[in-house]
N, C-alpha and C positions, 0 to 999 in steps of 0.2 A: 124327600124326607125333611122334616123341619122339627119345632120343640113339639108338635101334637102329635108326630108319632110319622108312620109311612104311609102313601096314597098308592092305591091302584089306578095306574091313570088308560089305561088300557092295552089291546094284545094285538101282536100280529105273527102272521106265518112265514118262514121260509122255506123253499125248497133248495137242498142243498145236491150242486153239480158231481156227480159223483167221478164222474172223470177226472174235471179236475182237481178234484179230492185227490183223487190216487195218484194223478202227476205232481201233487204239491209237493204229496210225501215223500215221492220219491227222488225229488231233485233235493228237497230240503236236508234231507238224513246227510245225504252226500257232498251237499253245500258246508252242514254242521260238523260234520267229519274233517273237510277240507279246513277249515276256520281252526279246530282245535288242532291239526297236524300243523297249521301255522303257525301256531305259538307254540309247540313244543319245541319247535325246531329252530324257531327262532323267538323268544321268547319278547326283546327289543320291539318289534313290529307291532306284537299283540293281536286281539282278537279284528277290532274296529276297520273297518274299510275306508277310503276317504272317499269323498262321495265324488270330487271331482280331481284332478291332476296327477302329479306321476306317482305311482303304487309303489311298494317296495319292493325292491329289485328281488327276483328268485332263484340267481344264480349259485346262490349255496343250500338249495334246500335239497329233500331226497327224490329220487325218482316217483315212488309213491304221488308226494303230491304234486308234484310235475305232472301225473296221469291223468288225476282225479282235476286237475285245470280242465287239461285239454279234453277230457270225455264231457263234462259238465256244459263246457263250449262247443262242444258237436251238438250234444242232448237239446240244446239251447236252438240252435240252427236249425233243428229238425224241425222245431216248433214252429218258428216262426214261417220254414217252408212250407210244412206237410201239416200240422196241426199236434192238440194233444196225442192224439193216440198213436201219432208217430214216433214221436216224444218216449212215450211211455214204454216202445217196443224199444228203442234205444238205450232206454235207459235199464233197460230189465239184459239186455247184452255188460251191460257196465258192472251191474251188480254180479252177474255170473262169473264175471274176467276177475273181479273181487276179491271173490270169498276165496277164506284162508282154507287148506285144508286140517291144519294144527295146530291150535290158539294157544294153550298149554293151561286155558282158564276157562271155567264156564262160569256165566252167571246165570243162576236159576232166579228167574222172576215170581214171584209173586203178588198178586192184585191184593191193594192195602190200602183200607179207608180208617185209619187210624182214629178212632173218633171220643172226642173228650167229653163222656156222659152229660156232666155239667164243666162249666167255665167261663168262656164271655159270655153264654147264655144261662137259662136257670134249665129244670131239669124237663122240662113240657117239651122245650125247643130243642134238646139232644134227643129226643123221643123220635120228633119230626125227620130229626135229621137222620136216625136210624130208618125212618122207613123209606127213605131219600133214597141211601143207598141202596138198599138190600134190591128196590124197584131197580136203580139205576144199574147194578152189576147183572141183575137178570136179565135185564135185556143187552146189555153188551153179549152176554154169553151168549144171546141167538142168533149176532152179527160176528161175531169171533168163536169158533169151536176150542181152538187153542185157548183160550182165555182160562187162567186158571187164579181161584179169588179165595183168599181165609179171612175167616172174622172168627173176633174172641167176644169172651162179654155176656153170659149167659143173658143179663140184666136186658140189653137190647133185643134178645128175640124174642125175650117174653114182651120186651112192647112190642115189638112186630105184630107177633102171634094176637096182642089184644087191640091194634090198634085196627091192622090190616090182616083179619086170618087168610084169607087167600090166597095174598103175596107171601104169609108166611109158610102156605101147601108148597108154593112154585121155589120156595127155597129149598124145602127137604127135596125136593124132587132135584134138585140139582146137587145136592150133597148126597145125596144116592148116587149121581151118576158120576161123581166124584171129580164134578166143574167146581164145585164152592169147598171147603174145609172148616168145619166148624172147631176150633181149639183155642187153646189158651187156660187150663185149668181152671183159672178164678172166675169166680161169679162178675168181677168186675175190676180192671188194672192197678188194684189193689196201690196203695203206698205202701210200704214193708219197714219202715222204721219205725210209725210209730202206735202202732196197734199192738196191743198185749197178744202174746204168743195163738192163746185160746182164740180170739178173733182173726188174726191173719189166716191161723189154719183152718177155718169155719170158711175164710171165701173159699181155700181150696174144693172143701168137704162141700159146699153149695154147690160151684162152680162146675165139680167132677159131676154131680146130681143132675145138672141144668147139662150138661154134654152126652152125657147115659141117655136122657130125653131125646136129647134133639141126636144125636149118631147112634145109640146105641150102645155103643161103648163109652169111655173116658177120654180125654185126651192127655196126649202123652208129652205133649209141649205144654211150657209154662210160656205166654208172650207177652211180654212188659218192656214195650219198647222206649215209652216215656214216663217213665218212676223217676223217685228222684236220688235213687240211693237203692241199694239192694242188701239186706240184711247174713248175716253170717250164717242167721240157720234156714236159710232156705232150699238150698237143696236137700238137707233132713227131713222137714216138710215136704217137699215134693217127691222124695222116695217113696214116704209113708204114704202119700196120695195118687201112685202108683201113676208119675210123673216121670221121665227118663230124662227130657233136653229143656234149655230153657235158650230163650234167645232177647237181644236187646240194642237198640240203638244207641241207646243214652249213653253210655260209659264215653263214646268220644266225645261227650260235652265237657269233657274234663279242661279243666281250664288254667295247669300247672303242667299234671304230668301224663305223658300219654299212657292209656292203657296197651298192657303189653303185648296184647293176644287177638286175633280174632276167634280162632276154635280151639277150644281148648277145654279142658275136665275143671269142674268148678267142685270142689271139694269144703266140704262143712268141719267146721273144727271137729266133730264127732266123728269124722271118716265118710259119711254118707256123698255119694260124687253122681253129678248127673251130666250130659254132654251138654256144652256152651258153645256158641255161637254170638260173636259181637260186630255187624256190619260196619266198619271201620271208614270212616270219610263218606259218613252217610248219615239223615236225619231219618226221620218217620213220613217225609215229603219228600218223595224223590219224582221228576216227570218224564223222565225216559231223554235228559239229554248226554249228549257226548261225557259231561264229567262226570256227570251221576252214573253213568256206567264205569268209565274208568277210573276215577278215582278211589272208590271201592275195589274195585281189581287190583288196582296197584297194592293199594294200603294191607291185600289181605296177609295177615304175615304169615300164615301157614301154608300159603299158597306152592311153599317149597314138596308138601308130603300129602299134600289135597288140594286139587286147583278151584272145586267149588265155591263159591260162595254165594250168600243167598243177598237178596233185593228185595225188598217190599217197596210195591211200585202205588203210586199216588195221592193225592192231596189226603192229607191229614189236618190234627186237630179239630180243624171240625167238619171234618170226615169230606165224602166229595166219592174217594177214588178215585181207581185211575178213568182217564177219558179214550176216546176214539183214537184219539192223534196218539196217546201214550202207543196205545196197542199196534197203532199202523208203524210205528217207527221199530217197536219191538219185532214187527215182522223183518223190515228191513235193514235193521243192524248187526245183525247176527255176522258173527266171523271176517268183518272186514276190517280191512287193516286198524293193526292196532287195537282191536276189539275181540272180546272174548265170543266162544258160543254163548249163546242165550237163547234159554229156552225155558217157557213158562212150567211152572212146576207147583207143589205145598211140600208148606215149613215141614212138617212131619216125614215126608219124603226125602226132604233133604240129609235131618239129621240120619233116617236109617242108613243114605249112602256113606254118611260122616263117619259113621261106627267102622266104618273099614279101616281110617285112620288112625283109634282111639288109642292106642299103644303108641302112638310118635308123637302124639297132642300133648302139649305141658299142660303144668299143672298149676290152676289161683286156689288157692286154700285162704278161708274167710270173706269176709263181706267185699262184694263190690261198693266202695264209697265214691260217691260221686260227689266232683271237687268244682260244687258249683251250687247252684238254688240251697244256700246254708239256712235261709234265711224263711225256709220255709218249717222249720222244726218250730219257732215260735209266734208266726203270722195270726193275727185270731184267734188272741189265745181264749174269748168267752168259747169259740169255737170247740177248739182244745180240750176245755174243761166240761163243754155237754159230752161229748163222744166219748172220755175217760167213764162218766159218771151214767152213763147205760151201760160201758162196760161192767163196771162196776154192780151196776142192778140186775144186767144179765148172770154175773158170778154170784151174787145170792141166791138170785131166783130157780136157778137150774138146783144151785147146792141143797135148797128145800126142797125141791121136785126130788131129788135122788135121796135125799134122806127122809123125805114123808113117805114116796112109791106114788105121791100124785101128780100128773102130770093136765097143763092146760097148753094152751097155744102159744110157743113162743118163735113161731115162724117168723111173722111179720117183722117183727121186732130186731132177729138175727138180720132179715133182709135186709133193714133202713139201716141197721149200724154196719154191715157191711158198704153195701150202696155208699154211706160216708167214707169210706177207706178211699175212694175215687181218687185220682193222686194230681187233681186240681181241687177237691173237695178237701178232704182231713189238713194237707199241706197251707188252708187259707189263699192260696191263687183264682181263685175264683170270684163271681160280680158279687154283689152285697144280695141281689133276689137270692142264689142261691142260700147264704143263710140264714137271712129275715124267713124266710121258708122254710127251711132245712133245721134248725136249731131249736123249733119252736116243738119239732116234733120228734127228735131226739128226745127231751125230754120230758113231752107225754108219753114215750112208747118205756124211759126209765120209770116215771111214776107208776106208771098201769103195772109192769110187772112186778115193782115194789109191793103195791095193791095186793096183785093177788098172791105173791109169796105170803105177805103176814093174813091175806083170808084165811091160805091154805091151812098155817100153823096153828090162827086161833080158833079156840072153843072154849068148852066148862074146864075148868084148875086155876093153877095159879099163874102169877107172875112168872113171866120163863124167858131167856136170854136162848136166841137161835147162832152158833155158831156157823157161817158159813163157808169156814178153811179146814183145810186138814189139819191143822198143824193148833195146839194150846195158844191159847189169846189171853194173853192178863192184860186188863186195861181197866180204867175205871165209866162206869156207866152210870147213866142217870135213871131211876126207878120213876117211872111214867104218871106212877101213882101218887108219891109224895115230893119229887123231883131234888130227891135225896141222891145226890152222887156215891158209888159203891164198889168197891176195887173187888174185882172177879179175876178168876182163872176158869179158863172155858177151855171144856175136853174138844178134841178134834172135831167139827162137823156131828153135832149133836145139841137139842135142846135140853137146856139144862134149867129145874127153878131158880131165880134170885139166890134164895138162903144158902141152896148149895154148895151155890161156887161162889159165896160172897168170903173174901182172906181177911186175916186182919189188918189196919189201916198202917201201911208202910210209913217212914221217918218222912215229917213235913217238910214242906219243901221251907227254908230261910231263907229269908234277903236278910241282909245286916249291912247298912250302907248301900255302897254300889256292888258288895258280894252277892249270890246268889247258891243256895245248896242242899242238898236233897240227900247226901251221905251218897250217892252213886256220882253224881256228877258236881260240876259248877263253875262258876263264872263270871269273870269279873266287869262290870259295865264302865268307861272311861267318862270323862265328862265331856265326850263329845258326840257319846252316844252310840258306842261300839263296844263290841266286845275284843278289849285285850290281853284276855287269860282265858284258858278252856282245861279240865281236866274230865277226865271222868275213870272210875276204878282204877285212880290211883294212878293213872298215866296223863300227864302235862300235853296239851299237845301243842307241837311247834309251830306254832304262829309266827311268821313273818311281815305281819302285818296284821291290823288290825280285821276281826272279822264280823260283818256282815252290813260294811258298806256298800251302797249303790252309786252305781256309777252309770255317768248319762251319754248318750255319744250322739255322736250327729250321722243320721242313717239315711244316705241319700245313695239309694244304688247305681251302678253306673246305667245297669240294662236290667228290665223285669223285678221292679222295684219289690214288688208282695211276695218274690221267690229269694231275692239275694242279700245277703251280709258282705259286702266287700272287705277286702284284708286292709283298705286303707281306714276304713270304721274305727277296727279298735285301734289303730293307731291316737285316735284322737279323744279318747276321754276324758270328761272328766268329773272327780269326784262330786258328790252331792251334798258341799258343807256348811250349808246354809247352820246358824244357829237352831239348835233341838231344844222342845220339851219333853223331858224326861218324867215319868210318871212309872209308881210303885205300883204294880198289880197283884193284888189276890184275888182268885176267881177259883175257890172250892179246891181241889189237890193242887193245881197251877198257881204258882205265881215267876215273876220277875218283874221284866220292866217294857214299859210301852215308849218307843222314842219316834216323837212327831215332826215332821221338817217339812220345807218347801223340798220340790223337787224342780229343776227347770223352770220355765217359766209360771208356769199356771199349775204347775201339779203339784200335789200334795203326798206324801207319806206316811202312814205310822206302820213301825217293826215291831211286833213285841217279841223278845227273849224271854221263854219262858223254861221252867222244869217243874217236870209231874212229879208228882210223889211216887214210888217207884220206880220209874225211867230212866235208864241213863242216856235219854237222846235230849238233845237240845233242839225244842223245838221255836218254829219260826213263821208269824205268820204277818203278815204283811197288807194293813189295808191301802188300796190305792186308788187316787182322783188323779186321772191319767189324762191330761188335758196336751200333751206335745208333740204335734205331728212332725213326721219322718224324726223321729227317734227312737233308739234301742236303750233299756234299761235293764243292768247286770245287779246281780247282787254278788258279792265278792267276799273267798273264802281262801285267803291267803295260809298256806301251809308249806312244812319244807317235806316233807313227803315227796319228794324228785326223783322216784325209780324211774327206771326208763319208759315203762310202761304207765297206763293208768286203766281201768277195766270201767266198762260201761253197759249196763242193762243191754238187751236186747230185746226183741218180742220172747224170744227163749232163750236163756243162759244170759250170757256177756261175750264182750270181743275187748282183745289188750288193744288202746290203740297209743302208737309214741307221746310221750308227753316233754320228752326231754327232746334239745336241738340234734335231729340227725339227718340232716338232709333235704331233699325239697319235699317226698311223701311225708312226713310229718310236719313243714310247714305249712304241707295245702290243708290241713287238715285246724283249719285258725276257727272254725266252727262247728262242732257236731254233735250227731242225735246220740239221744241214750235213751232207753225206755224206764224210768220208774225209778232208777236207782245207777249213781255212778259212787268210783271210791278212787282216792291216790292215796298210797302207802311206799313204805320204806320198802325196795327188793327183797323177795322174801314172802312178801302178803299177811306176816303177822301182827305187824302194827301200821296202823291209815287212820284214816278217816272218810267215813260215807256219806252221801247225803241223799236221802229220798225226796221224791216230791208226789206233789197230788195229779197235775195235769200243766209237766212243764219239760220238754225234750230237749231244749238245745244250751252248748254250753259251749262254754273255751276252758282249756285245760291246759297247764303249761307248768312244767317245774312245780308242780307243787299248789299254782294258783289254779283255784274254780272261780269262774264267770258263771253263773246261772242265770239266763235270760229266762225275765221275767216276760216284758211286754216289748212292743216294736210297734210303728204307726208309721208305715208307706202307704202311700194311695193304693186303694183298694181298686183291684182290678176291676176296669171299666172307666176309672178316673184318672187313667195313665193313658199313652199311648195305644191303649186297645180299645178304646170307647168310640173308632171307627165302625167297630160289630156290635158292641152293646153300651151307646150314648149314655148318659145318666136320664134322659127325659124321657127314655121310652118305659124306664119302670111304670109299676103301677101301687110299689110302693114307698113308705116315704122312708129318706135316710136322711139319717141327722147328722152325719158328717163323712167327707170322702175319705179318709184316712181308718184304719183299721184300729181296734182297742182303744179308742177314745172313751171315756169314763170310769166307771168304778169298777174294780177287780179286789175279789180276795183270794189271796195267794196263802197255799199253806207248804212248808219241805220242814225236813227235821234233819239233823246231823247225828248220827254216833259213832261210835269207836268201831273202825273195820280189821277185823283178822280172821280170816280163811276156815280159821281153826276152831270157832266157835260154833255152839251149837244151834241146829237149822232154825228153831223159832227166829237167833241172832243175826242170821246172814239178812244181807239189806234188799236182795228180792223176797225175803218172805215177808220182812216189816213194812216193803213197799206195798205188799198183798192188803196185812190187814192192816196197816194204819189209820188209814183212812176207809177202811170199809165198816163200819160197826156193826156190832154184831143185830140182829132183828128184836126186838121188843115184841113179845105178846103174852095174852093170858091161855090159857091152855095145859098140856100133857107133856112132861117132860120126852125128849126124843135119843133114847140110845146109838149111840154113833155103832155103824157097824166094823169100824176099824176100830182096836184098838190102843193100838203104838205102830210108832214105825223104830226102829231100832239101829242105829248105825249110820252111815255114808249120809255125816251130815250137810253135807252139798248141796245132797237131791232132795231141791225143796216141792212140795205140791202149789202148781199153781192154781186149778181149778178142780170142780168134779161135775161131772159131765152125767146126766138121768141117760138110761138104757129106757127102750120100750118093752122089754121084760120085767121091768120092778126093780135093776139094779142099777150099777154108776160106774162110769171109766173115772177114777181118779190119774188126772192128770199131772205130774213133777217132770222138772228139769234141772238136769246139772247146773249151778250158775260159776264154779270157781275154776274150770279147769284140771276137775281130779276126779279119781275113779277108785270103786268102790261094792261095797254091798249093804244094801237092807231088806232086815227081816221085818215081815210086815205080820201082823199078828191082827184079825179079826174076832168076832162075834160067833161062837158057833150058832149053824145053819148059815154061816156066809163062807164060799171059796172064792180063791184069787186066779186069775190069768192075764200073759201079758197078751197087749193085740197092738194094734197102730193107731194113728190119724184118724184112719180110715171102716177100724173096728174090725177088721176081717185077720179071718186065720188066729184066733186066739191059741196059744197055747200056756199049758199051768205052769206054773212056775212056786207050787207048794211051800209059799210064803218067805219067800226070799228073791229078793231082785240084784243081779248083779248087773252095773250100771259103767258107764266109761267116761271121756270127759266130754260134757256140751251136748251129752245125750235126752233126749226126749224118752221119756218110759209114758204108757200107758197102761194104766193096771184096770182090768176087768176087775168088780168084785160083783159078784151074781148068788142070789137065794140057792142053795141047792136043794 
């Protein structure tokens, strides 16, 4: 291989001795055994042998390996007198003299080609590599009967199925005879922080669909063995999608405090619990040596009320599984000293033994967070913001389809923004092919269904504003036709004319000086180009510092640069106070101020502080020429707001996480994800402050201060330490720089006043909903919502609404504050209500009134009768 890419320089055969194949194995396991009974026992000596002079003396070791000496030096002797297969007969008397009768632990093995859709490759070459395996496990299975192998990943067998149909016949035929396990619930190893509710559980809903296909049934395991993080409501999700166990490796990458559990009941702030399993002192690469079996044994901590534990055996990442040699040692490890039984098994099997346990198994209630790759919430952030922004077109486009009764194809579209969930894909860990590729077609699949949502709506009438939320939107719009701006209130999920819902023009926003104020809010600009005053309805808020400085830091990871934020990062900030041009804006109901700076070396800034007429948020938008590799850039919202807690978006609801100094789980916690909307307030939740943003997850939160990362520029994988797999010369396209978010980004978050207690349009996941979604522009027939209030339990806010293929729509809401309640839902006659799941099944009525609990997911049917 060189800069023009790799040669085929030609092939040859081997035939391999199969004798001495089996005599390898057989002294080998025994040799590897002996080596690790030598460092336990004495740990001074170590593993290393000296190759010539005097060895370490064995006068303090155990019998045991005293044995396993002298049998190994018989086995040895035979060889050299009688040959292999004298050997071999010797050595199979050793292994019998062995085996334990009572381990008090089993490990169940299963075959595990762990495989990263895309990442140091783009997605053609994880295609290839799926049909690597699926060939390469089939045939072990015909040289191994014992061989027992799960794959997840709906995504992979449909390229099977199209690249190679054949090999993908000789698979079902093996998951028929119950050699292979097809599970894993999701369509694809999903990342789970930072996809909006609606799309996480669409991989489920795909994923279950692609399993139905290929098994029959569903499956009943969730497997995400390398996510980077695992969100609070996923087990609620996985109930609804008629998911029982979920299982995962990653949590030991914890890189503070250990996780506490191996099996144990993973329970959702809503009460929904499904059985957990966390392989403890194990990766997603394990190849069947001496530690990879015991070190998992040792570590399992439940091993006191269940001796199981499970094993996913071989090469991952970019898949492989397990080999020959894995399997032949598998045979001959089993129950000999020091070692557990082992015997090949699937994940699903295992958990049903697990269920025997589930009354003595503790209990994690909330998210697994993982205290490690921080730094993947804001890695490519253009990335970031295409995959927000199909979201975003997906949630009109369907809310048309359910509110017009037309429906066209949004298959495709659901697949590609799934397929981005990939949790080297969405996270930014992946080469620059994947998304110079990837990102182009994000958003042609957002335009198209943009498209044909305003075909669907327009026709002959008038000017008409398509709301597509559940919830009243007052915002001011721009009329297409004379580009006359126009303050409206738009009824739930309904097309309404222009004149209709045009209100009258709210109190103008004033600057007077460096003031700014709107009669709802305002703000005082300093002469350095900060804001240091904020009120809004009449409440001061406590600033401790000035707010909505950037701040620059030096982001140089220790390990896996495009995954991590090290805790020693934000030690070293520092502010960005180069001298500002301050500049007076009016732009139509907005105005304040635009303040222009250098940033760092090369980069440039302008923030503008603005207020709407009407609004009492402070909005913030931020143009930027981002010229500074390996560096992290915050924007900074100093408040004294110090409850202990601080609450953070989710895909659904929120999760509290410490924000106050309490020990080392809240100092690991120096970077994390939020979906859409976070808040710190006084204990209590009645007075805060929130802040939304458009397509920006990670942040640092402490005492009261917000960090909101903007942007970050680590080498972009491939131009790190991984470019051993994928070079930079082998692309075939061009990149203009190795570093991530080099150039121009605009950045848009808004702040307002957070209290619990206000009403659901006010809570900050619903203003996250429609802030940034605007409503759809077309000429056409006004469209009657067929809800028409929701009444009560203002918490439970709608996040999406979902077309039925009957002509109706699941309107989708979730709890976001941690409180519980009732609403009465009041429709259109000829429309009735039922609640159903995730999953749509088993509807039952519920006669327009939903009683709801805290961090709950409601799905409400509303169907023609």
């Amino acid at each position: 291989m060189d800069e023009k890419g790799s040669y085929f320089e030609g092939a040859f055969i081997e035939e391999r001795n199969d004798l001495a194949w089996e005599a390898y194995n057989d002294l080998k396991c025994l040799f590897d055994l002996a080596l690790d009974q030598r460092m336990r026992e004495n740990a001074a000596v170590g593993t290393a042998l000296k190759e010539a002079g005097q060895q370490p003396p064995v006068d303090k070791f155990s019998p045991v390996y005293r044995r396993l000496l002298r049998e190994m030096d018989t086995a040895v002797t035979v060889w050299e007198n009688s040959g292999l297969k004298a050997m071999r007969k010797q050595l199979a008397k050793v292994y019998k003299q062995f085996r334990m009768d009572k381990t008090f632990s089993r490990c169940v093995l299963t075959g595990h080609a762990h495989l990263d859709l895309v990442w140091i490759w783009p997605e053609r070459m994880g295609e290839l590599k799926a049909v690597n395996i699926f060939a390469t496990m089939d045939r072990l299975m015909e040289e191994y009967p014992e061989f027992r192998f799960a794959y997840s990943q709906p995504a992979s067998y449909e390229a099977v199925a199209r690249r190679e149909p054949k090999l993908y016949q000789r698979v079902l035929g093996r998951i028929d005879s119950n050699q292979w396990e097809a599970t894993g619930a999701m369509y694809v190893e999903s990342d789970t922080t930072m996809a909006c509710g609606e799309a996480l559980a669409r991989s489920f809903v795909l994923g279950q669909k692609g399993f139905l296909e290929i098994n029959g049934q569903p499956a009943r395991l969730t497997w995400l063995p390398d996510v980077f993080g695992y969100a609070a409501c996923l087990p609620q999700i996985m109930k609804q999608t008629g998911v029982d166990f979920f299982f995962t490796t990653k949590m030991t990458w914890n890189a503070i405090n250990l996780f506490p559990y191996s099996s144990f009941i993973w329970r959702s702030p809503d009460g929904s619990e499904v059985l957990a399993h966390v392989t403890q002192e194990s990766g997603y690469v394990t190849h069947m040596t001496i530690d990879n079996i015991k070190a998992p044994m040792n570590a399992n901590q439940q091993a006191d009320v269940h001796e199981d534990f499970l094993l996913p055996t071989g090469y991952g990442d970019g898949g492989g599984g397990p080999t020959a040699e894995m399997l032949e040692r598998a045979r001959r490890l089993d129950s000999l000293p020091g070692m557990p039984k082992i015997e090949w098994g699937q994940p699903e099997a295992f958990f049903q033994n697990l269920e025997s346990a589930r009354d003595r198994l503790p209990v994690h209630q909330g998210e697994c967070y993982l205290e490690y790759h921080r730094g993947t919430f804001t890695t490519h952030g253009n990335l970031k913001s295409s995959f927000r922004n199909l979201e975003r077109s997906m949630q009109i486009a369907e809310a048309v389809a359910a509110a017009t009764g037309s429906r066209w194809n949004m298959h495709e579209a659901w697949k590609r923004l799934i397929f981005a969930q990939f949790h080297d894909y969405i996270p930014g860990s992946s080469v620059w092919d994947v998304y110079l590729e990837g990102l182009p077609e994000l958003d042609r699949h957002a335009e198209n269904q943009l498209k044909q949502a305003q075909k669907t709506l327009s026709g002959k009438g008038q000017a008409c504003l398509f709301n597509p939320h559940a919830v009243t939107v007052r915002k001011w719009v721009r009329d297409p036709e004379n580009e006359k701006e126009t303050y409206v209130n738009l009824p739930p999920l309904s097309g309404s004319t222009l004149d209709s819902v045009a209100l009258e023009i709210p109190d103008a926003v004033r600057v007077k000086g460096r003031n700014v104020s709107n009669g709802l809010a305002s703000f005082h600009l300093n002469a350095f180009g900060w804001v240091d005053k904020l009120e809004w309805e009449g409440v001061t808020v406590p600033l401790t510092g000035p707010l909505g400085q950037l701040m620059l830091y030096a982001d140089k990871a220790g390990n896996f640069e495009a995954w991590d934020i090290d805790r020693h990062v934000l030690s070293q900030g520092n502010l960005c106070k180069s001298k500002a041009a301050i500049t007076t804006i009016h732009d139509g109901p907005r105005s304040g101020f635009a303040v222009k700076r250098k940033i760092g070396d090369k980069s440039e800034a302008t923030v503008k502080f603005l207020l709407e007429s009407g609004s009492p948020l402070l909005h913030l938008e931020i143009e930027l020429d981002w010229q500074e590799p390996e560096k992290l850039l915050k924007l900074l919202v100093p408040t004294a707001y110090a409850a202990t807690y601080a609450r953070f978006g989710g895909p659904f609801g929120s999760v509290q996480r410490a924000q106050a100094p309490n020990g080392l789980t809240a100092e690991a916690m120096w970077e994390v994800p939020f979906s859409r909307h976070l808040a710190v307030y006084d204990d209590g939740e009645r007075e805060g402050l929130f802040a939304v943003t458009e397509s920006k997850y990670g942040a640092t939160v402490r005492n009261g201060q917000i960090g909101i990362s903007l942007v970050r520029s680590p080498r972009v994988t491939g131009f790190d330490n991984h470019a051993f797999a994928w070079p930079p010369h082998l692309t075939r396209l061009t990149i203009d720089s190795p570093y991530s978010d080099i150039g121009k980004h605009f950045i848009q978050l808004s702040l307002g006043r957070y209290d619990s207690g206000l009403s659901r349009e006010r809570q900050p996941a619903s203003i996250a909903e429609t802030l940034f979604t605007s409503p759809l522009s077309y000429k056409g027939t006004p469209i009657e919502p067929a809800i028409q209030s929701l009444e009560g339990g203002e918490t439970l806010v709608p996040c999406w609404v979902k077309p039925t293929d009957d002509g109706g729509f699941i309107l989708r809401l979730h709890e976001v504050a941690g409180q519980r309640g009732q609403v009465k839902v009041t429709t259109q006659p000829g429309w009735n209500t039922s609640l159903t799941n995730l999953s749509e099944t088993t509807p039952e009525p519920c006669k327009g009134a939903i009683t709801f609990g805290p961090y709950q997911v409601i799905s409400l049917l509303v169907a023609k009768t």
